[in-house]
Every structure is written in structure tokens, then in C-alpha cells.
C-alpha positions in Angstrom: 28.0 7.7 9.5 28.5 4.8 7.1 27.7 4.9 3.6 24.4 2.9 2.5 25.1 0.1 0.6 24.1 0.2 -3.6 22.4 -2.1 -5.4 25.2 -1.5 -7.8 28.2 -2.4 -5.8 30.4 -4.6 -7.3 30.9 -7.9 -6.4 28.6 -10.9 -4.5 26.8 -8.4 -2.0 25.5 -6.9 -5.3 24.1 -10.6 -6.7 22.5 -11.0 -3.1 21.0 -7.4 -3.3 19.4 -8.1 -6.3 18.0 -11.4 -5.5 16.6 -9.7 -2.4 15.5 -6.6 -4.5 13.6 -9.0 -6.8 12.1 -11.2 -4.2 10.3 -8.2 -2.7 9.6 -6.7 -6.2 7.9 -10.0 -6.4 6.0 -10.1 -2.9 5.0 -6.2 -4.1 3.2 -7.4 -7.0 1.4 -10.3 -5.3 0.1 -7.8 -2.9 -1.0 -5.2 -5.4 -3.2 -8.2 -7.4 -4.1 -9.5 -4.9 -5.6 -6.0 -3.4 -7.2 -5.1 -7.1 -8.8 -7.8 -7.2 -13.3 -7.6 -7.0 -14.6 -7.7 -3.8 -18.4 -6.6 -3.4 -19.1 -4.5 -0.9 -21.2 -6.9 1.2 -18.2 -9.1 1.8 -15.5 -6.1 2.4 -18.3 -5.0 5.1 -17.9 -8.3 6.7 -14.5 -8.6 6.2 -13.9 -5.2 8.0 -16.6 -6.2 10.9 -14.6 -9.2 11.6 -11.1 -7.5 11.3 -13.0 -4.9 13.8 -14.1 -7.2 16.1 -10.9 -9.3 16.3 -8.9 -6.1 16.9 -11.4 -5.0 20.2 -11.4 -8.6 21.4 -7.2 -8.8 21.4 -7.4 -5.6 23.3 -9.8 -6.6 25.6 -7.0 -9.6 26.1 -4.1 -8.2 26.5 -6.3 -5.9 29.3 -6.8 -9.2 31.1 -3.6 -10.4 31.0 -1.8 -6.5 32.0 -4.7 -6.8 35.0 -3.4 -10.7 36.0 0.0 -9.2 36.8 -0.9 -8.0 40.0 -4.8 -7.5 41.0 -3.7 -4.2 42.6 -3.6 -2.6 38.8 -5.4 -0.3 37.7 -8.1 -1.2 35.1 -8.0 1.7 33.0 -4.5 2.0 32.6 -4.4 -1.8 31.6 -6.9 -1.1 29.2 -4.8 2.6 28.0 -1.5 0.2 27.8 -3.6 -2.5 26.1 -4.8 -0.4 23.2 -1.8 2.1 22.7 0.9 -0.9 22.0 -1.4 -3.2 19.7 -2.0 0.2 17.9 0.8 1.3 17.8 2.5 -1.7 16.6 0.6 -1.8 13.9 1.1 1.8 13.0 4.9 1.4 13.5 4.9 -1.5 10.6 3.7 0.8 8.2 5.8 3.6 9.4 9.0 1.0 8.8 7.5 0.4 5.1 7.9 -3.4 6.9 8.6 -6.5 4.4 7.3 -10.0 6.4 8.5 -12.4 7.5 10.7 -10.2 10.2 13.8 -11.8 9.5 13.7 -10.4 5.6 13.1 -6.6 7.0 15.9 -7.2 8.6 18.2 -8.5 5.4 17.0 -5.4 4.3 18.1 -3.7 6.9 21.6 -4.6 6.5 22.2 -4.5 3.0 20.6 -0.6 3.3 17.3 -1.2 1.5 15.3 0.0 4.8 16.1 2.3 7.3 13.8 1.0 10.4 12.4 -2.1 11.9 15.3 -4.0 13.6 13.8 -5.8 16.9 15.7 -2.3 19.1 14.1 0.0 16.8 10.5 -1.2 17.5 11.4 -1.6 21.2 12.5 2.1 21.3 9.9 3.2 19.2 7.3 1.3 21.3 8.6 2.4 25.0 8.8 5.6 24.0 4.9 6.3 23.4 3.9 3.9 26.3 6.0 6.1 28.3 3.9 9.2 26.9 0.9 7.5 29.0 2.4 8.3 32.2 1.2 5.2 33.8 1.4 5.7 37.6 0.5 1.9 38.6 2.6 -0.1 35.7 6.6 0.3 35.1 8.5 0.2 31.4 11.6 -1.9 31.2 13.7 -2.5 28.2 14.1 -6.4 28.2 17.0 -7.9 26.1 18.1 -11.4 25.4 21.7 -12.6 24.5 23.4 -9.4 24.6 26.3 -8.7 22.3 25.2 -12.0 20.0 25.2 -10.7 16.4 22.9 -13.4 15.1 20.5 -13.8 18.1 20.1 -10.7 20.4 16.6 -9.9 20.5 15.4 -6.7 22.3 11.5 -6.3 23.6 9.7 -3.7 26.1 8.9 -5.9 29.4 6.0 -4.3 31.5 5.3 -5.0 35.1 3.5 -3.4 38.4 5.0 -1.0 40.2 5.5 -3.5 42.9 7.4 -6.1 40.9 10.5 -7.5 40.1 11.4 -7.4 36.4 11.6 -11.3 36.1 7.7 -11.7 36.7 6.7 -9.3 33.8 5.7 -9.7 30.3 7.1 -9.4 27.6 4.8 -7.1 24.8 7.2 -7.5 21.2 5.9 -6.0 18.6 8.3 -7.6 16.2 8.3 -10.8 16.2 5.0 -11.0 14.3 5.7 -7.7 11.9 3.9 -5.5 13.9 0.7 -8.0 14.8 2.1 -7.7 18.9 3.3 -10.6 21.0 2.8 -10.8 24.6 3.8 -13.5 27.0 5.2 -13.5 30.6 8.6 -14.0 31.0 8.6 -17.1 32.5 6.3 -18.6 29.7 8.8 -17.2 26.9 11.3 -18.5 24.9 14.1 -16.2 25.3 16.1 -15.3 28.2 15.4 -12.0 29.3 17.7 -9.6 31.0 16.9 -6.1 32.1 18.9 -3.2 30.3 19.8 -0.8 32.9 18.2 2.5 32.2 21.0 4.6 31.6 21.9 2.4 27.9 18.0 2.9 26.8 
């Protein structure tokens, strides 16, 4: 297993750690003012109503969209798929400890500040309690784009009905946004998905 990487090692990976090190030391503080600051309890009541409200209505989207893949779906396992990965997402971002934007977690990744949260880690994390659902109408795939690129491989779970092909799924990432979850159909996304076979989950 390698060896984490200190804060103290010696020469320019050490400056760089510290300037990272710093930088979130600073983003810390911002977020600790900012959430000690006074709020009356009338507007945390609406803040939380709306929050509430937004959450429900983004399942109730993603349902919409699982039940547009094919109208033979089933609605309550749309709706079970729906809820678990915005959820879960967000549960996995504070189980990673996660530092937005993504790209920074992932710095901190490298230089061993942070154990969790590359784009493979919330993919596995993610497939891995959808599959707990046993879903008997909809079918997992592990969806990855330029394989074997250092600086742009990009992994994502890819959902679709039993009766499709992988290439007319969508794509549900939890990572792009920091744990706030993306979903698109493939054709409509950016990247260039390719299914991973199974046996390299």
C-alpha cells in the first residue's frame, strides 16, 4: 500500500500542500461564520420548508424521467431508485468529509488529505446500495468515459430498463455536483460513455 503523503515532506509538493491546506482552512472558517451567524426561527422554518420541498419535487423528477425510459417501468421502483440515489448522494458527501468544487476533493485526494470521493469511489459507493433495491424492472451499469486518461476519465452509474441497450440510458452522477446528483441521458451528455464490463466493477 503506498505511504500517504505529509504535509511535511520536503520539497515543492509540501509548498502546494500547504497552500491547499490553507485554502480549505480558509473555506472551513467561512462556513463555520457563516453557520453561527443569527437566524430567527421564523426564517430557518422557511428555509427548511423550501429546502423540503425542493428535495420532494427533484425526486418526484428524476421519477419522471427513470419512468420516460421505457413506459413499461415500474412506477414504484422509479420512485425507490429516485429517492435512494438523490439520498444517498447526499449522504455519501458527508460520509467523504467532501471539499467543493469536485475538482479540489480530488487535489485532496492525491496529495493524501482525503481518503474518498474520486468520481469511481461515488460510482461504487452508489451502485452498490441501488443494487441493495433489487430492482426487478431497471438494470445497473457502470458507465465510464475515456478510459485509461489520467486527467479526464470520468466514471458514473448508467441505469436503464431491463429491455435496453446501455447506450439509451442515463447517466445518474453523483459527483459532478459534490453530491447534489446529476442525471441526463446519455445521448444528451457531454461525455462519451462506455459500458465497463461487469467482471472489472
Amino acid at each position: 500500500m503506498a505511504q500517504k503523503t505529509s504535509i511535511f515532506s520536503v520539497g515543492y509538493r509540501n509548498s502546494e500542500t500547504l497552500i491547499l491546506l490553507l485554502f480549505v482552512i480558509f473555506l472551513s472558517a467561512c462556513v463555520s461564520a457563516h453557520q453561527n451567524s443569527q437566524v430567527s426561527p421564523e426564517s430557518w422554518n422557511a428555509q427548511n420548508s423550501r429546502e423540503a420541498e425542493a428535495y420532494w419535487e427533484k425526486i418526484a423528477s428524476l421519477q419522471d424521467d427513470l419512468v420516460a425510459l421505457n413506459q413499461q417501468a415500474d412506477l414504484l421502483e422509479a420512485r425507490q431508485v429516485a429517492e435512494t440515489a438523490i439520498t444517498y448522494s447526499k449522504q455519501l458527501a458527508e460520509e467523504y468529509q467532501l471539499v467543493r468544487p469536485a475538482v479540489l476533493h480530488n487535489v485532496l485526494i492525491r496529495v493524501g488529505l482525503k481518503e474518498r470521493g474520486l468520481c469511481y469511489h461515488w460510482t461504487e459507493d452508489l451502485l452498490k446500495r441501488l443494487q441493495s433495491l433489487d430492482l426487478r424492472t431497471y438494470q445497473l451499469h457502470w458507465g465510464v468515459a475515456h478510459r485509461g486518461s489520467e486527467l479526464r476519465e470520468h466514471n458514473s452509474v448508467v441505469i436503464t430498463t431491463r429491455s435496453q441497450v446501455f447506450e439509451k440510458g442515463m447517466v445518474l452522477d453523483p459527483w459532478r455536483n459534490s453530491g447534489d446528483l446529476y442525471w441526463a441521458l446519455i445521448k444528451n451528455d457531454r461525455y462519451p460513455w462506455e459500458e465497463l464490463p461487469p467482471s472489472e466493477w
